[in-house]
N, C-alpha and C positions, 0 to 999 in steps of 0.2 A: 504494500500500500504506500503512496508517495505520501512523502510530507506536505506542511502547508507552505511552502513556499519551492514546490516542485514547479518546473519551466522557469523559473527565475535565474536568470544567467549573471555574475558576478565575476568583474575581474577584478581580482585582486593584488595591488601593487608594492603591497605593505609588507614589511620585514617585522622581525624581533617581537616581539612579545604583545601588543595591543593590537594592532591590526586582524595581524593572524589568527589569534581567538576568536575578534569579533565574523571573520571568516569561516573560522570550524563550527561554530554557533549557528550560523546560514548554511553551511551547508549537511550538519545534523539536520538542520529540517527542511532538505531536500533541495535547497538552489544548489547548480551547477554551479560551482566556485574553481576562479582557474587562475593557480597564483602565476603572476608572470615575475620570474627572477631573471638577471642580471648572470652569467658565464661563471661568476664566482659564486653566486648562490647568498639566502640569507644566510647572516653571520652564527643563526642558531643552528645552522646545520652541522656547524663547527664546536657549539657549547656542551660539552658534556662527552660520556664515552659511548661510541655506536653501535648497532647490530642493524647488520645489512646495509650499514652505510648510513642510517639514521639513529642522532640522538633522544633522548627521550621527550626533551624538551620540544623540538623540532616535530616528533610524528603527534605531541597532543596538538599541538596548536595549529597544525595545519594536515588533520586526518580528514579524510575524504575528496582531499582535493585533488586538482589534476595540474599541472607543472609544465609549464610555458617557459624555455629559455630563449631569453632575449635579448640581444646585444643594443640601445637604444642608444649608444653613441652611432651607431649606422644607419642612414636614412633609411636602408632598407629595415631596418629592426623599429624605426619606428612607424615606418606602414602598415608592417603586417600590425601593430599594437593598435595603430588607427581603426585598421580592419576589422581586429577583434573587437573593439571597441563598438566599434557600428554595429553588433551584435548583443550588445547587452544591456541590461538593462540597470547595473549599478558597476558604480568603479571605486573601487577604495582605495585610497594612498596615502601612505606618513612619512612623504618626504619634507625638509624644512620648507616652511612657507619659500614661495617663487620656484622652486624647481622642478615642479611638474610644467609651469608656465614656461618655463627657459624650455622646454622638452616639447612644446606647441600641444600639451597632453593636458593644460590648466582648465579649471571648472569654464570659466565663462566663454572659451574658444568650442568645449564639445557641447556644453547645453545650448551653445546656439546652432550648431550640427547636429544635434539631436535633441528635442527639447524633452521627450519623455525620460530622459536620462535621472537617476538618481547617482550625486557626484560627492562622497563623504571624503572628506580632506580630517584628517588627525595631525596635531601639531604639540609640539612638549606643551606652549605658553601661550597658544594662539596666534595671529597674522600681524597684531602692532606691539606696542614695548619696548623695552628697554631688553629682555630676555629673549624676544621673538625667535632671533635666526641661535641663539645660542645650542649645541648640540643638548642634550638630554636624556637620564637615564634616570629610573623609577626615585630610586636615591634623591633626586634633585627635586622631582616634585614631593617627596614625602617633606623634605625639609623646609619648604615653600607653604606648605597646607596646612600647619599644624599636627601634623602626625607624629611627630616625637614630641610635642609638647602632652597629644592623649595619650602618646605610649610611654611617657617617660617614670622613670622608676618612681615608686610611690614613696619611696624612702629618701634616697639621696635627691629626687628631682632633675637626677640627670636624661639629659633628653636620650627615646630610643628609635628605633625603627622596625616599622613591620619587619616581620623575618621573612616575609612572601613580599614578590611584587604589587602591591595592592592597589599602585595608581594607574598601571597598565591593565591589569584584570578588572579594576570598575571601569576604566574607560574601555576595551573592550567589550565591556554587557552593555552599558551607555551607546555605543557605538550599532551595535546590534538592534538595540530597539531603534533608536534611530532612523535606521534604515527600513525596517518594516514598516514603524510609521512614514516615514515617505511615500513608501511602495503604498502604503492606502489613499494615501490625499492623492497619488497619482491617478486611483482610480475615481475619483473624485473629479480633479479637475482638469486628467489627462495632460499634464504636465511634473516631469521630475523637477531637483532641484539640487542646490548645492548645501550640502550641512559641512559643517564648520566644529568641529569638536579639537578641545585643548581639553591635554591629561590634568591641566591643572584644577580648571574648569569641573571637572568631571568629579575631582575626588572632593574640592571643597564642598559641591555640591551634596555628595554620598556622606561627606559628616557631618552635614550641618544640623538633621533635627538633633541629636541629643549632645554630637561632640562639640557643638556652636553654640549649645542651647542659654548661654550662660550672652551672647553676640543678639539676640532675636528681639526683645524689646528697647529699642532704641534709646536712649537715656537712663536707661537701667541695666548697664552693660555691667556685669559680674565678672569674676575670676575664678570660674569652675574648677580650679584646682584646689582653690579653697579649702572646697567642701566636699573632696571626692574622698579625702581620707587617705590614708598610706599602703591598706588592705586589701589588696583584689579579694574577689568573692571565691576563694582557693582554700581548702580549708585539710587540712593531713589529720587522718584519722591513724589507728593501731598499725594499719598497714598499705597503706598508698593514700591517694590523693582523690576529696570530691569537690564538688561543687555542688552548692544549696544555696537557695534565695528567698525570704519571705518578703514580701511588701506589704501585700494585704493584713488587714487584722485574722483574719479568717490563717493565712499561710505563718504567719507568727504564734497563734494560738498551735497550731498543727506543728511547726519548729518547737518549740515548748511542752508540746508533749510527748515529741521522737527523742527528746532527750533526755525526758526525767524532768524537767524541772517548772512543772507548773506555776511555779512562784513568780518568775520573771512576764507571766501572763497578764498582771495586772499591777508590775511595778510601775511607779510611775514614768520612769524613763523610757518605757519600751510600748506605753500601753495603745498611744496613736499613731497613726503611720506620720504627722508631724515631729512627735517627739522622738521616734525609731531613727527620724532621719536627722535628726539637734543630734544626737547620742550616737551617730551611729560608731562611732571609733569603736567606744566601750559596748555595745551591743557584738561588732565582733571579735573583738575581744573574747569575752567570757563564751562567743558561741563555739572560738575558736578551741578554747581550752577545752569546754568539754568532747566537741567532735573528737578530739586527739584522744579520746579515751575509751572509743566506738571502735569494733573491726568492720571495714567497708562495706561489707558486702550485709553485714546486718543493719548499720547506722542508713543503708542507702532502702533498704527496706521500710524501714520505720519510718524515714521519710514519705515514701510514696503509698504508705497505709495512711499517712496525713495529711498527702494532697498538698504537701509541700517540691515547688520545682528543684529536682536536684539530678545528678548524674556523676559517673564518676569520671574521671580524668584520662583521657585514653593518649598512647603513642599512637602513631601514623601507624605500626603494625600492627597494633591491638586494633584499632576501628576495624578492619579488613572482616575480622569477626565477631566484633557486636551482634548482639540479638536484632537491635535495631534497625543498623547498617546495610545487613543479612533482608531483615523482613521489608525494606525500601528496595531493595534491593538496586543498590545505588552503583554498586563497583562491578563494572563487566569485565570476561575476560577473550578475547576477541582472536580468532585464529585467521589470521594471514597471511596469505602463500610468500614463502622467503623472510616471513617476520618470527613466523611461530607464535605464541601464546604471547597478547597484548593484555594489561589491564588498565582499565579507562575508566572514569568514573561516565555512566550513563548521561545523556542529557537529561538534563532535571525539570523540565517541564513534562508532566506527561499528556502528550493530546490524542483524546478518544480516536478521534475520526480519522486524523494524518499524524500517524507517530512519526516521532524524530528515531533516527538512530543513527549510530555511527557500520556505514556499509564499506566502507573502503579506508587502506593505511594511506599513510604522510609520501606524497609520491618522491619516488626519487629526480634529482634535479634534471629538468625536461624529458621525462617523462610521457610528457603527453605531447613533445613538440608537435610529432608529425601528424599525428590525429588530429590536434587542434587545428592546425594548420591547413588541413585535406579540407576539413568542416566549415572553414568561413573560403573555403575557394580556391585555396592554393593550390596546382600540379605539384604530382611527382616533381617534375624536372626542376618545377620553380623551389621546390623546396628543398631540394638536391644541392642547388646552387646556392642557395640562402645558405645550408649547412659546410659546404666548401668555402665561401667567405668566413666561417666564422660568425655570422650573424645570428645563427639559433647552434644550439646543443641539443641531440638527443640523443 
């Protein structure tokens, strides 16, 4: 059964880590996505140790796609791009602002060659500034957004950073919607258009209800580190490590009685979710001390008999086997001729009617040159000659 964005043709021009996501994302649910690289190939082809010639990073963020090599310093490399072009119906690119225009490939020369076009340009810091043409890697936007100031140690105050890319993977899901929404106003008013996404843009946006929430009413700007306390909600019991949360009166009286200690029920410190949150230091405090006297696996029980949120703390190869994990059944493991056994987390949307899935591995670099190239028109011969110039690889 095809997905919901089956017949949707995408080319994708984008390297490294946000682009190519927002790519494997479209084409999980079903658009033809056909990355066009450059002789040397994206740089993540190179990150990481490989099997079959891809690294791991490399086959998530660009599985199911099909692989166009293309020399665009050659006019002929940039015809055939023109051509594929006149073929599709979205173009993605994260080169620095001007350089797909220096490339005569810039948004306002194809939407007026093609106005049903959808044309998403990704850029570190957007199109004007003082940072504009600056290069850019996740690092630079974490330190720009406030991201080590929410991540920073609750003790010392020294600032941290996501341990994952997280302003390339929100601006890849940003990017993603994006473009479907596009592809709907198209059908609307039968006209594509140009979207404009800055990773900076993307993540401030992604933290602002609660990581800004302290920034939202204007004249009453606060200092949310104030009051966030020194404690993450991490709490070490007899033998590993949970997490438990009450806020409601309802999950405090239920926290209170998984521990034994019905007395803190109606202390007054603890007794309102106003006063829980005045006290919270000392609230976890003493919740911490007694957790540390629970073994997990019972303390995590007596929680969820009281309808209090908790869970226990997993590594990356514990999740693999959660109950939970398992019963979502989140983690695929995908066999691919010449790859062998993949595992990928599933796309996380699940749609009744047109499921997503992942149908094909991360191609290798052109890949698909000559297929692609037969399908919007080229001959044999022409294509023969492209490949003796040096203009395509396959």
């Amino acid at each position: 059964m095809a997905g919901p964005l089956h017949g949707v043709r995408v080319v994708d021009f984008t390297a490294m880590l946000s682009g190519p996501m927002a790519g494997a994302i479209l084409a999980d649910q079903g658009a033809e996505v056909i990355k066009v690289e450059s002789p040397r190939g994206d740089e993540v082809r190179r990150m990481g140790r490989p099997r079959n010639g891809l690294t791991a990073g490399f086959f998530a963020c660009n599985r199911g796609k099909r692989s166009l090599c293309l020399d665009l310093k050659h006019p002929e490399g940039l015809e055939a791009a023109r051509t594929l072009i006149a073929s599709a119906d979205v173009v993605m690119q994260n080169f620095r602002p001007g350089a797909m225009d220096r490339l005569g490939l810039g948004a306002a020369k194809l939407l007026k060659a093609h106005p049903r076009l959808v044309y998403l340009s990704i850029s570190g810091f957007g199109e004007t500034g003082p940072y504009a043409h600056q290069r850019v890697y996740d690092p630079v936007i974490q330190a720009l957004t406030g991201a080590t100031d929410i991540q920073a140690d609750r003790e010392t105050g020294r600032p941290k950073m996501f341990r994952v890319v997280v302003a390339d993977k929100v601006t890849a899901l940003t990017a993603a919607q994006a473009v479907t929404a596009a592809l709907f106003a198209r059908e609307t008013t039968g006209r594509g258009q140009h979207i404009r996404l800055a990773m900076l843009d993307a993540l401030i946006s992604f933290f602002w209800p609660e990581g800004m929430g302290g920034l939202v009413f204007v004249g009453d700007e606060v200092d949310v580190t104030k009051f966030q306390g020194t404690m993450d909600l991490i709490y070490e019991t007899a033998n590993g490590f949970i997490t438990a949360g009450a806020v409601t009166d309802a999950e405090w009286r239920g926290m209170c009685n998984a521990l034994d200690k019905r007395e803190w029920i109606d202390d007054p410190r603890f007794k309102t979710t106003r006063m829980r949150m005045r006290n919270v230091e000392e609230r976890k405090r003493l919740t911490a001390a007694e957790i540390r006297n629970w073994d997990r696996k019972e303390i995590l029980a007596r929680l969820n008999a009281e309808d209090v949120p908790s869970a226990p703390l997993l590594t990356r190869l514990e999740l693999l086997d959660h109950e939970q994990v398992v019963a979502n059944d989140i983690v695929g493991i995908y066999e691919f001729e010449g790859h062998g056994r993949i595992r990928l987390a599933r796309p996380p949307a699940r749609f009744e009617a047109t499921p997503a899935g992942i149908d094909a591995p991360a191609p290798q670099l052109g890949e698909h040159s000559e297929a692609i190239l037969t399908d919007i028109g080229y001959t044999d011969a022409a294509i023969r000659k492209l490949v003796e110039q040096g203009v395509v690889l396959k």
